[in-house]
N, C-alpha and C positions, 0 to 999 in steps of 0.2 A: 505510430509515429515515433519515431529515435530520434533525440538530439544529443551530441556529443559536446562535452564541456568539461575541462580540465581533468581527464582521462574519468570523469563517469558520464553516465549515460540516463540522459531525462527522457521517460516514455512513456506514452499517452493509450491505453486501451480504449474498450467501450463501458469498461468500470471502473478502472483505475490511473490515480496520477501516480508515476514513482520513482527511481533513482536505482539504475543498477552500480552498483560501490566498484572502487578497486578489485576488491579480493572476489569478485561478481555475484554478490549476493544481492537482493531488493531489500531497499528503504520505501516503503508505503508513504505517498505524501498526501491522498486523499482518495476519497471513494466517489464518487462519478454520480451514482445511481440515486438520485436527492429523497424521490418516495416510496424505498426500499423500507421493510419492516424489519427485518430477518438479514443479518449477511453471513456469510462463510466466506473467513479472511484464507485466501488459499495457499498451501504449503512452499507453491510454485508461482511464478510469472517467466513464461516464458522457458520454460528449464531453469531457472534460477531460482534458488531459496530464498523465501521471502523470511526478514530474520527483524525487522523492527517497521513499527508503527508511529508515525510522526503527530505532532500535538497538532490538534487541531484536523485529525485527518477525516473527522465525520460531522464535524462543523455546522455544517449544513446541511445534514441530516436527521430534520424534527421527526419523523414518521417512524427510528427505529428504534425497538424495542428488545433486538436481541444481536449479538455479534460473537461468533466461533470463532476465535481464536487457535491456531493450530499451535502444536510442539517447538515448530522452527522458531517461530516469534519470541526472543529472549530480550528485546527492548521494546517498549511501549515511552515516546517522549510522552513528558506532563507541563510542556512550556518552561 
């Protein structure tokens, strides 16, 4: 699911909420999967680099114990 709002793009998978930017890179706004233990944040969405992690984006994810982090990720928000 895509929605368009002030030239970016809010999009809803089956694991992920997130924001494709101007310059069309992924901002992460949360992870979907609530009793995931394990994730692998992915390099891509979409064809798109996924390039920062927003606060709060595993919130509500009590069960995980472990999260990959790829290369592309150069911002991680801290609120």
């Amino acid at each position: 699911m895509i929605y368009r709002c002030c030239s970016e793009e809010y999009c809803v998978d089956d694991e992920w909420e997130y924001t494709v930017t101007k310059d069309g890179t992924v901002f992460i706004l949360k992870y979907l999967c609530q009793d995931a233990t394990n994730v692998v944040i992915p390099d891509n969405l979409d064809g798109k680099t996924v390039f920062a992690i927003g606060y709060n984006a595993f919130a509500d994810n009590r069960a995980l114990s472990k999260i990959v982090i790829p290369d592309s990720v150069v911002m991680i928000c801290d609120g």
